[in-house]
Structures are given as structure tokens and as C-alpha cells.
VEXPA-877321 format. One record per residue (C-alpha): x, y, z; residue in three letters. Coordinates in steps of 0.02 Angstrom, whole numbers, plus 50000, padded with zeros to 5 digits. Example, Ala and Ser with C-alpha at 12.3 -4.5 7.8 and 13.67 -1.06 7.14 Angstrom:
BEGIN
506154977550390ALA506844994750357SER
end
This chain:
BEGIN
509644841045874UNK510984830845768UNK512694832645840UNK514014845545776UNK515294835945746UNK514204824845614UNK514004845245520UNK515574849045535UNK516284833145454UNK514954835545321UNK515974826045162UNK514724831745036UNK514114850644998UNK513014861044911UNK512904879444865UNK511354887244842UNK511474902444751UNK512924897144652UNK512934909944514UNK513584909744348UNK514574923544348UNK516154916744393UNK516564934344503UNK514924930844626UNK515134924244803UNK514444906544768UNK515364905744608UNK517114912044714UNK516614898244861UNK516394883544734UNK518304886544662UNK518804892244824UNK518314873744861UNK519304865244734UNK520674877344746UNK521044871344940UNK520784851944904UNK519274846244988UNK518764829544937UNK517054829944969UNK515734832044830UNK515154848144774UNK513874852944692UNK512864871444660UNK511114874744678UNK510454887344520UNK508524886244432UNK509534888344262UNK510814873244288UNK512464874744199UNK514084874544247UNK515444886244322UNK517234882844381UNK517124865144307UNK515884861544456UNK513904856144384UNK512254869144456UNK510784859944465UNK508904867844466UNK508444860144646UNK509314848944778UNK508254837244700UNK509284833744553UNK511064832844622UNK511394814644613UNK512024814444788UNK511794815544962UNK512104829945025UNK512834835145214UNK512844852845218UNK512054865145119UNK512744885145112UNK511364897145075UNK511794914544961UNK510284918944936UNK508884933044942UNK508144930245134UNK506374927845081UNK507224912644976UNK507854905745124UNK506444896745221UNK506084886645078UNK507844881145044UNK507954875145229UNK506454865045199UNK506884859245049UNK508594852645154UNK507724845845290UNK506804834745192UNK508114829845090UNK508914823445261UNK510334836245236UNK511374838045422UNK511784856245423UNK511504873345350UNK512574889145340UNK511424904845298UNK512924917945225UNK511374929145165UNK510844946745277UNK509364954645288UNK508704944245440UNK508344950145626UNK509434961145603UNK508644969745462UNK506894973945533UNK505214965645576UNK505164955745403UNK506814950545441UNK506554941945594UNK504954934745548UNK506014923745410UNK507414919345564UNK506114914045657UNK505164903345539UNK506884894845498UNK507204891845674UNK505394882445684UNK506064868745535UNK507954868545597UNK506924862845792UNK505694851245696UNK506834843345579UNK508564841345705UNK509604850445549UNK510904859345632UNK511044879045568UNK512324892645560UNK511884909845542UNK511034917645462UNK512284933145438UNK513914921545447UNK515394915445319UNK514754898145419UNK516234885145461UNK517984879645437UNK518824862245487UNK520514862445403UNK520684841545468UNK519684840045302UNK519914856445188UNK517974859845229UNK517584879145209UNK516074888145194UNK516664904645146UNK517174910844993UNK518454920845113UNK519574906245118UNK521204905145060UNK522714890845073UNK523404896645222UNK521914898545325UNK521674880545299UNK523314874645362UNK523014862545503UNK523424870845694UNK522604866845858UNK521724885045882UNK519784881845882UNK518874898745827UNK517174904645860UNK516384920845802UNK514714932545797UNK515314941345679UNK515534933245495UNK516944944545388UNK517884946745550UNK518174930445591UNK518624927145397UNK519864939145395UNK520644935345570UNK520724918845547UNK521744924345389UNK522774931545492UNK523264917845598UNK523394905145448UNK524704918445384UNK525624915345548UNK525904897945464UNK526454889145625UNK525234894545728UNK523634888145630UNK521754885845656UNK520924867645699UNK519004875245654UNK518244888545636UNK516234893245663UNK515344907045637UNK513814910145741UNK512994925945669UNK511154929345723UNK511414911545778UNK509754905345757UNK510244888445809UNK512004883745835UNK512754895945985UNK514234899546078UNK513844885646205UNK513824873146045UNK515344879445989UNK516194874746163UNK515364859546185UNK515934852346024UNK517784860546037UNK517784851746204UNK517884835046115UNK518724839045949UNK520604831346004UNK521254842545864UNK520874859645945UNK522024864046098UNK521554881246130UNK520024890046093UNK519784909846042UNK517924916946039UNK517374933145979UNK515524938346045UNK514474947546049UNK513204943246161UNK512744927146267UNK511184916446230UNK510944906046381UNK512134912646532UNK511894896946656UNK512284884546522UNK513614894746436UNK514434895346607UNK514234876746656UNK514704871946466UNK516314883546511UNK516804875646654UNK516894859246591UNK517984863346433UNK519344877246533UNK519444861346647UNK520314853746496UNK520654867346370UNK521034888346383UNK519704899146312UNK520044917046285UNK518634929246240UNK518634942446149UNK517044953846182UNK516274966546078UNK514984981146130UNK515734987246322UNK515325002446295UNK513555013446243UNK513975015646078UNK514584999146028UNK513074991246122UNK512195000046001UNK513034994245859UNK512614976145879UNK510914975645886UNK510994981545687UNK512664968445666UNK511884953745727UNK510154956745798UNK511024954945980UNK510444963346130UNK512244970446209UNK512754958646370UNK513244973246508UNK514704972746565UNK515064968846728UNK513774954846715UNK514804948046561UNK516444949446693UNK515564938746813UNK515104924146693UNK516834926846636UNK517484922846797UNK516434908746836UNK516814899246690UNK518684900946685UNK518724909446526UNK520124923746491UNK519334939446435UNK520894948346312UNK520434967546269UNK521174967946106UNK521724956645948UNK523544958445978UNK523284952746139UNK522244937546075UNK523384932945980UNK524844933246099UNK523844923946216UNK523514911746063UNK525244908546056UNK526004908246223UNK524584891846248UNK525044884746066UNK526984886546079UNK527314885546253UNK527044876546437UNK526034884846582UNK527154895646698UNK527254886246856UNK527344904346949UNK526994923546931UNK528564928746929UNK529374936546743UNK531314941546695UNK531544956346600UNK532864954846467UNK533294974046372UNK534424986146276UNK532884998846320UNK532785004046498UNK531025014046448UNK530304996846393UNK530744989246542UNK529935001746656UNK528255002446557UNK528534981946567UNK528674982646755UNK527244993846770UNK526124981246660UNK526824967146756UNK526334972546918UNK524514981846865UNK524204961546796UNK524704955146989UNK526384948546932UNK528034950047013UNK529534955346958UNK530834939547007UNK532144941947113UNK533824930047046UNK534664919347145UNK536554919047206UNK536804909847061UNK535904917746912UNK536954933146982UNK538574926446956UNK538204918946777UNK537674935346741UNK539084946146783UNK540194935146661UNK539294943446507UNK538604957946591UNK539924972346665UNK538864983746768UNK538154974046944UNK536514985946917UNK536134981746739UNK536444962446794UNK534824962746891UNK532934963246841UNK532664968646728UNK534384964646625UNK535064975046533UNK536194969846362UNK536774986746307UNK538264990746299UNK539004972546342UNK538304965346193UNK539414975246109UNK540924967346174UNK540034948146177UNK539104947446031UNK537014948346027UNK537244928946001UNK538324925246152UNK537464939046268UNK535684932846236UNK536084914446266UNK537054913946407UNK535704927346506UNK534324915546433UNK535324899246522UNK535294908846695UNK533604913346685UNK533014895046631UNK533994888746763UNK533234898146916UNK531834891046997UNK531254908347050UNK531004915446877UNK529274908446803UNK529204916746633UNK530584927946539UNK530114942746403UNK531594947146296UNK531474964946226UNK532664966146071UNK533044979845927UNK532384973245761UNK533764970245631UNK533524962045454UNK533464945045419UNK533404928345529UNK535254929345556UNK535424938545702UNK533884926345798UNK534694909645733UNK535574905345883UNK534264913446004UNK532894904745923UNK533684887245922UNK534384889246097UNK532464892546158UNK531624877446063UNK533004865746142UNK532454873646302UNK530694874346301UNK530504873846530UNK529624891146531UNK528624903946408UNK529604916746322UNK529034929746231UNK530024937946117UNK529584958646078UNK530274966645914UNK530754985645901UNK531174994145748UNK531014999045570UNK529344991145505UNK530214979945382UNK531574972745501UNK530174967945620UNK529264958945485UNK530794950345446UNK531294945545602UNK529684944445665UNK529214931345534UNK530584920145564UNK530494918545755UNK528344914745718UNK529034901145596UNK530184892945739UNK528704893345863UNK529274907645954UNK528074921346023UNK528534936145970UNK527574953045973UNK527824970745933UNK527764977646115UNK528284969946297UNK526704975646361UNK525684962546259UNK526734949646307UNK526674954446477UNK524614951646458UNK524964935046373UNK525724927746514UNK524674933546631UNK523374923646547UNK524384908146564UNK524704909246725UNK522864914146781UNK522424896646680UNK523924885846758UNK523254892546931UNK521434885546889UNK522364868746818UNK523214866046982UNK521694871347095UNK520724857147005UNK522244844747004UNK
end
């Protein structure tokens, strides 16, 4: 089969099903296209020709006076087959097959999956889908969905693969809307009748633009060569997985989402465990994971300062900390006596620390940066989450903010608490600086326990 990477730096693409009502998905995907500056060629694939969005439709891939790398299919399924075929011989590299209706649709379904699975294996043509918004590779402003928008194309060094087509679109939003965080590519597997989660890896594993990799699945194709394929890229790169169908009823689910049969669970842990990959339970976690790897270094231990005005935060922190194996560091003779020049109380100078009320006599500004010295500057502290009220505006986090990118020796996480709009605010401007910051401690808490879990495989194999 042709390699990936030769797809997914396709610089030439066609749409078939490109309507002419501007409002229709291939219509929205050729201007989405334009709109977000690739420079490839583009053409649309429609029996009546014309034009929409200033972009030409011609009758067959026959006409369009170019070659073409990668063709995106939004059309009726029993369409399909003869569209691939009509791509394979035109020596096209790749296909992305948006349309439903296949396997896991029914009998008819699957019978057109399968027969385009016999001319993707006889003709090397690498395929996506079907059932997927396809890929993304924001090194060249490639997209196959008509999901896209600018931001999810701004460049970052978070690889993303999905089963599951609108999700991954609108996630991926998400993080593009994170602006400094950003996505490197993104691929959608779907019924994945050819290119799998194994494929995914193997190419992320050489793409020097991704850093960290995020997966959403499903189910696992091949479990021996998913593992093996997994312990050669955590080796080099984190992957963190985020699974769908653990229990009954969500099993069920995907077998009518993506023709899957349900991976159980404890069998899923195991592979899990053998290839090194972090298994996150939720999509805040993800994402907190996403940027602890993007935004900071490894720990180099397990042990985390507390930082709080909230002594209920703490606790619930404490009891996260030590449910994840973590411990709760113990400061040295030193970090005690820099701490008891902003902080009154010898009990509220331990760990966790607690600001309030002393901040009220030293300033949030002076308070936070002097406690975050200490803490940088003990060996036995590993990784630091700071707990803080929300307040308005990037004001009150200049200093903070600055004073952490100047001293970027250990992750912090940052965890916001307050009125929805001074969390937004605040919250944006600490993502903008590079700074982790999430809505509770707990998260964070689970974030770094998925750094340190990957620094302790990095240093086994060191």
C-alpha cells in the first residue's frame, strides 16, 4: 500500500459530490478550502459541470485537467465503488469516503465497504473512512472536512486520530480555539476500511511536526501490531487514548456508529499497558494531558506542591493525588523559611500552601511569585498545581504568568475558580502564554500523573 505520508501531503484535490448549491457539504468544503489558503489545486466532481465558489465541477475525474492526489467522496454509497475505481485508475493516492450508509448501515452496506476495500488492496490507493470528515495537516492548509475553520488549521505539534468523524471535527475545533496549543494532523478513521489506528501511529511516528499524539477509538483492528506499532512511537512520542464503549450500553452503540465490534475492557487495559499508551477517561482530562506534554517538561519525580486560598480544593487535590500513586512533597529547611517571609501562619506554610489571608497583606502578585520561587527551587517538589480565585482580565496573572515561562524547570498547572466569565478571561490569557490551566485541581492532578507515568517509561528505556 502507498505510504501515508505521500496522502497526506496530497497538493492536488478533488470533491466528488460537489454540489451546486452553495449551502451543501461539498459546496461548504470547496470554499472552506480557499477560505483557509491551501495552495493545492482544487477541483469538484458533478455530471452537470459548472461552477460554485469560483472553483470549476467537472462531469468525471476524467476531465479535470490535472492530476489529482486525493479525492473526498460525498456521495450516495452505492456511488461510491465506482468513484474509487474511477480514482484508482486515474493513479489518484488517497481517498476520504465522508458518505454513511456503509457497514454500519446493514448487509447492503457492508457489501459496498467491502467491495471498496477489494480496489483500495488491488490498486495500493490509500482510504479513509467511509463514515469520516477524512484528514487534516495544517503544515499545508490541507482539510477534508467542510468542518474546518481558521483556527483549527493553525499549526501545533498535537497529532489527532479519531473513529468517530463530527467528533473529532469539533474537538479538534476546540483545541485550534486554544490558539497556542494547536493540532499538527488530524485523521479520521471511521469504519476504517483501510487506513487504521496502527497507520495513524506509524505515520505520526515519523511526522517531526507532531510531538504528542491524542486518539479517540473505538475499537482495535489488529491488537499485536497495534501494540508493537505502540511501543515503538511512546518510545519517542506520548500517546494518550481516549476510549469509547466501556460499558454495555455504549458497546452497543458502536456497532451502529462505526460498524465496530466493542474491544472489552480489561483486554483494552492490557494492550494499553503494553504499549505505553495513557488511557485519559474524559476530554478535559485529554486535554490537560495535551497540554502539560505541549507546554511543559516531564516531572523528574511523583511528588506535587499544592498552592491555595481553598483548603476544600486542596483536600479533594490530595485525595486525587494519592488515588493516582503520587505523593504529596514534603519542603525542605529551606523552602520553609522562604515561605514564612510571605506566609504568617507555620501551618498554612506547608503542603499544601495556603495564600489566604497573607495575600492580602503581600499582594496576589508578590505572594504567588515568591511561593512559586521556593517551590522551583526544591529538589523534592516534582510538579506544583496552583489553585487560584478567577478575577477579570489578564491583569491579575501578568506577573504569575511571566514569572512561570522564565522558569519553565517543572509542570505547573494552573486551576481557575469563579464566575464563568472571569475564568474565560483569565483562563484565556494564561492558554495564550502557554500555561496549563484548567477549571478544577483534580484534572490537573490526572495530567501530571500522565507525565510522570511517561517520564518513568522514558527513563526505564534510557
Amino acid at each position: 500500500m502507498r505510504p501515508l505520508k505521500e496522502v497526506m501531503e496530497s497538493g492536488s484535490l478533488a470533491v466528488f459530490g460537489a454540489s451546486l448549491d452553495p449551502f451543501k457539504p461539498g459546496a461548504i468544503l470547496l470554499k472552506t478550502l480557499t477560505d483557509t489558503g491551501f495552495k493545492g489545486k482544487i477541483a469538484g466532481i458533478n455530471p452537470k459541470g459548472g461552477s460554485v465558489h469560483g472553483i470549476t465541477l467537472y462531469p468525471s475525474l476524467d476531465n479535470v485537467p490535472f492530476q489529482v492526489d486525493l479525492a473526498v467522496m460525498l456521495i450516495p454509497p452505492s456511488s461510491v465503488p465506482r468513484a474509487v475505481q474511477e480514482c484508482a485508475k486515474k493513479g489518484v493516492k488517497g481517498v476520504v469516503i465522508s458518505s454513511e450508509g456503509f457497514a454500519e448501515a446493514g448487509e447492503q452496506g457492508r457489501r459496498y465497504q467491502d467491495e471498496i476495500s477489494d480496489i483500495l488492496q488491488s490498486s495500493g490507493m490509500r482510504g479513509f473512512g467511509p463514515n469520516t470528515l477524512g484528514i487534516v495537516n495544517t503544515s499545508t492548509g490541507l482539510t477534508t472536512s467542510y468542518f474546518t475553520d481558521q483556527n483549527m488549521l493553525l499549526p501545533g505539534g498535537v497529532g489527532f486520530v479519531s473513529q468517530s468523524g463530527i467528533f473529532v471535527g469539533a474537538l479538534l475545533r476546540y483545541i485550534g480555539s486554544l490558539e497556542s496549543l494547536g493540532i499538527s494532523k488530524g485523521i479520521g478513521l471511521g469504519n476504517k476500511v483501510d487506513v487504521d489506528e496502527s497507520d495513524a501511529l506509524d505515520y505520526f511516528l515519523e511526522d517531526d511536526q507532531t510531538r504528542t499524539i491524542g486518539m479517540y477509538l473505538e475499537d482495535i483492528r489488529n491488537g499485536p501490531r497495534f501494540i508493537n506499532t505502540a511501543r515503538q512511537v511512546t518510545d519517542r512520542k506520548p500517546v494518550l487514548l481516549l476510549k469509547g464503549g466501556q460499558t454495555v450500553e455504549g458497546s452497543r452503540a458502536i456497532a451502529s456508529h462505526t460498524a465496530s465490534l466493542a474491544l472489552n475492557n480489561s483486554v483494552l487495559n492490557g494492550a494499553v499497558r503494553q504499549g505505553g499508551i495513557l488511557r485519559t477517561d474524559g476530554i478535559d482530562e485529554l486535554i490537560a494531558a495535551l497540554m502539560g506534554f505541549e507546554w511543559m517538561p516531564l516531572p523528574k519525580g511523583n511528588k506535587i506542591a499544592l498552592v491555595t486560598f481553598s483548603g476544600a480544593q486542596a483536600i479533594m487535590s490530595i485525595d486525587a493525588a494519592i488515588k493516582k500513586e503520587l505523593a504529596i512533597a514534603r519542603f525542605s529547611h529551606q523552602t520553609a523559611e522562604a515561605l514564612s517571609k510571605v506566609i504568617a501562619t507555620p501551618s498554612k506554610a506547608q503542603n499544601p500552601v495556603d495564600i489566604f489571608p497573607d495575600m492580602m497583606v503581600h499582594g496576589f502578585d508578590k505572594i504567588s511569585t515568591e511561593i512559586l520561587r521556593a517551590l522551583l527551587n526544591d529538589d523534592g517538589v516534582h510538579g506544583i498545581v496552583f489553585i487560584s480565585f478567577a478575577v477579570s482580565g489578564a491583569d491579575p496573572f501578568h506577573l504569575l504568568s511571566s514569572f512561570i515561562n522564565e522558569n519553565r524547570s517543572k509542570p505547573v498547572f494552573i486551576s481557575l475558580l469563579g464566575s464563568k466569565e472571569d475564568t474565560r478571561s483569565a483562563g484565556d490569557y494564561l492558554l495564550k502564554q502557554k500555561i496549563p490551566c484548567v477549571s478544577y485541581p483534580e484534572t490537573a492532578i490526572q495530567a501530571f500523573s500522565h507525565m510522570w507515568n511517561y517520564a518513568k517509561r522514558r527513563m526505564k528505556n534510557e
